[in-house]
Structures are given as structure tokens and as C-alpha cells.
N, C-alpha and C positions, 0 to 999 in steps of 0.2 A: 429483608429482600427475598422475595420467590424466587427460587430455582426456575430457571431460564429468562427472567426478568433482564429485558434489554438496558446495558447500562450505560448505551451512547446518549451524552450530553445532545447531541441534534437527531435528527429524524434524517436517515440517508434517502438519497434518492436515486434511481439505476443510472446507469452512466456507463455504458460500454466505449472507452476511447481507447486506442494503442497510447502508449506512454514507455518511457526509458527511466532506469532508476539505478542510480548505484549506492552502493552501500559503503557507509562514514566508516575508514579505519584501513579499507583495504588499500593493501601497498601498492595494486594500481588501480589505478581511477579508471574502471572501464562501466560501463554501462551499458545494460542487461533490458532486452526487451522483457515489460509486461503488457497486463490490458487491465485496466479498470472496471469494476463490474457497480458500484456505485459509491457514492460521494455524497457527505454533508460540510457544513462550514467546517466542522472540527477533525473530521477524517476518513478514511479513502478503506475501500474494501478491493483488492488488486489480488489475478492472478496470476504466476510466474510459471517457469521450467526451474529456478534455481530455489531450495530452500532457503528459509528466515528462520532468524530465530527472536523470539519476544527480547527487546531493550534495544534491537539495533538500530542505529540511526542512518533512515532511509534518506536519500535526494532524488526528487524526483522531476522529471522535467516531461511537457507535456506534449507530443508531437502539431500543435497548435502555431500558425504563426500571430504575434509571434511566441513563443514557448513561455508556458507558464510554468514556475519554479516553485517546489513546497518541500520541505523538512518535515520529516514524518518519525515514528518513533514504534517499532513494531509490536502491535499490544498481542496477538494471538495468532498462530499458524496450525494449518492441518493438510495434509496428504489429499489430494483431491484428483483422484485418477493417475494419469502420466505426468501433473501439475500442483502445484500445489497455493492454496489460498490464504490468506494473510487479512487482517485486518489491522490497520495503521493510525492513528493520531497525531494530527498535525501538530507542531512545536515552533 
């Protein structure tokens, strides 16, 4: 494999949409605005205010009527100014 060699199974596509998401585990279910910055069949590239961390299991719901629902699983995060960006895999 080449160093920076992309190793998403689809080919994303931009996708700027507001979206809410919370995170599988915490003792309360509260849900966190993000925004989407693009999407393939297998998974989502989104940015928040709150850090991730890789393994954690996202839910994600779509501000769409009516809402569209995905389980995500967070593969990679990095500091991205006052925000920070994440890339997800759907499960």
C-alpha cells in the first residue's frame, strides 16, 4: 500500500447537511449538533465542536424529514481549528 493511499472501500461524495449525533455508551442520550462534509455508501466524513475518539460508536440522525438513521463507528479524528473532523464507517 502507498503512503496516503485512500483506503475507503466507496468513493465519497461532498455532502454539506446539519445532522445530530450521539455517542453509544454515554449515560445520557443527549445529541450533539454536527455537519456533514461528505458521504459514501459505507461512510460519512462530519464535523463537530465535541472530540471523538477512533472505535466509538456513533448514532447518527439526519435533520431530513423524515430523519434518516445510521450507526457509524469512528475510524480517524483530527483537530481542525476551533472544531474538530472525524471520519466514520458505517456498521
Amino acid at each position: 500500500m502507498n503512503i496516503g493511499e485512500d483506503k475507503r472501500k466507496d468513493t465519497r461524495e461532498p455532502r454539506d447537511a446539519n445532522l445530530e449525533f450521539s455517542i453509544q455508551g454515554d449515560a445520557i442520550k443527549t445529541f450533539r449538533p454536527g455537519m456533514s462534509i461528505d458521504m459514501s455508501a459505507s461512510g460519512i466524513g462530519i464535523i463537530s465542536d465535541c472530540a471523538l475518539e477512533p472505535g466509538q460508536v456513533i448514532i447518527f440522525k439526519s435533520k431530513e424529514t423524515p430523519p434518516v438513521i445510521k450507526i457509524a463507528i469512528v475510524q480517524w479524528t483530527m483537530k481542525s481549528g476551533e472544531k474538530y473532523r472525524a471520519g466514520l464507517m458505517f456498521i
